[in-house]
Steps between C-alpha positions, in 0.01 A plus 500: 500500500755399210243245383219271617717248627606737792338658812582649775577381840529811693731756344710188325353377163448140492439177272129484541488161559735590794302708650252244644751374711721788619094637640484142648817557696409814665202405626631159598749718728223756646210268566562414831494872628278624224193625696761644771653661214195653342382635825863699591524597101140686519482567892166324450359681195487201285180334697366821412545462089381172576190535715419791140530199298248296691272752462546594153456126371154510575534112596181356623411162748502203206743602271857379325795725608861472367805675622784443324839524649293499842779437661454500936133500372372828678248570251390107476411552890261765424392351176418180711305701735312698245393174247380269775492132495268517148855716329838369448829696524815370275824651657749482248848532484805413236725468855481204720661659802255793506227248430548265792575836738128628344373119571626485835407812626121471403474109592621647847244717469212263460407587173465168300196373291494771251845610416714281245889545397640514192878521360408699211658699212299864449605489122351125470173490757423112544140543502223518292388756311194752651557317861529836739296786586839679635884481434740715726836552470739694805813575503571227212454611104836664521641168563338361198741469220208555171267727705297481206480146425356478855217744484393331182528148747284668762226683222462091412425387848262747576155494497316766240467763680747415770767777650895440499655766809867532463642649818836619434782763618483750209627882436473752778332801353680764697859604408594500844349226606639301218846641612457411882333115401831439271745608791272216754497226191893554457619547860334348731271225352819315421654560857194369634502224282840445633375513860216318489507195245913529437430622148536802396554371114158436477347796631730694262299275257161586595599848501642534147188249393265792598695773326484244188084469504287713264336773624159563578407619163716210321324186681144664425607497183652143492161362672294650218741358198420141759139551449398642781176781522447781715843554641605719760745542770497637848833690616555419897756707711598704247528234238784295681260216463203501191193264542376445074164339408405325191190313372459220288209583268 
């Protein structure tokens, strides 16, 4: 970056406070198909870095969950399963089309009663501090324009003791692997994009966006200048996709 004034929106470098908005536009374009999207991107694989989150967040019957840029609220399902009509689940999302998809879908699917929405900023959390046992975050920190501004905003909101999971595409950890997933991202993530939502702009976008997040090593590291204790990170298919851990202490 030239200074702190400018990000980066994909591969172009940005105003910062243009950033915000240029995110809001994608996502305004791909809501619609999103979940359609996700399932033809990953042939499937992405329930299966999800249903590892679940499991990892140790969540119990009776407790506060918060996932942040939740968007079609497929972890808020199982969170609203898991926590019971004692818990609450807050899906939360900067987006208002992908929030009213994620509202939709699970009103449709009869979960009500413990599940509330919330248009939220990650880098400005609009709830009090030490309010949730968990935080999760898929597919949505390398949206985020001060990625560390918001892991400071989610340490606050925590409970002591607490865990933040950030679920994100990452760095593949074999050469030709790396070389292969670049060749998909490039090609034909945009053509599908094209196909399937009439946008191939912003699939280029997502695309470039992962290429653009720190690697594993680099978020550990930015979660531990945040606060956070104990943190690790779990590679999944061959670190296309890393699941990180924190703690508040």
């Amino acid at each position: 970056m030239s200074d702190q004034n400018t990000t980066h929106f994909g591969y172009k470098t940005v105003n910062s406070d243009e950033k915000q908005g240029l995110v809001a536009g994608v996502f305004h374009s791909v809501a619609a198909k999103y979940d359609l999207m996700n399932d033809l991107m990953s042939a499937g694989v992405h329930r299966i870095w999800k249903r590892f989150t679940i499991e990892v967040s140790g969540v119990r019957s009776g407790q506060q969950v918060l996932d942040i840029a939740g968007g079609t609220g497929d972890l808020a399902a199982k969170f609203s399963q898991i926590v019971g009509p004692e818990g609450r689940v807050v899906l939360a999302d900067i987006n208002e089309s992908m929030l009213r998809v994620g509202r939709d879908k699970l009103t449709d699917r009869g979960l009500v009663g413990n599940i509330e929405y919330a248009q939220a900023n990650a880098e400005a959390l609009p709830f009090p501090d030490n309010t949730f046992d968990c935080i999760t975050i898929a597919f949505g920190l390398r949206n985020v324009t001060d990625k560390d501004k918001a892991l400071r905003s989610m340490l606050r909101v925590l409970k002591p003791g607490g865990r933040l999971l950030v679920l994100e595409f990452s760095k593949p950890q074999n050469e030709l692997l790396s070389k292969a997933y670049d060749a998909y991202s490039f090609n034909l993530l945009p053509a599908m994009g094209k196909l399937i939502t009439n946008d191939a702009d912003s699939y280029r976008y997502l695309a470039e966006s992962i290429r653009m997040h720190p690697d594993q090593e680099t978020l550990k590291g930015m979660m531990e200048q945040a606060g956070f204790a104990r943190c690790e990170f779990h590679n999944m298919t061959g670190g296309v996709v890393a699941l990180h851990k924190g703690i508040k202490p």
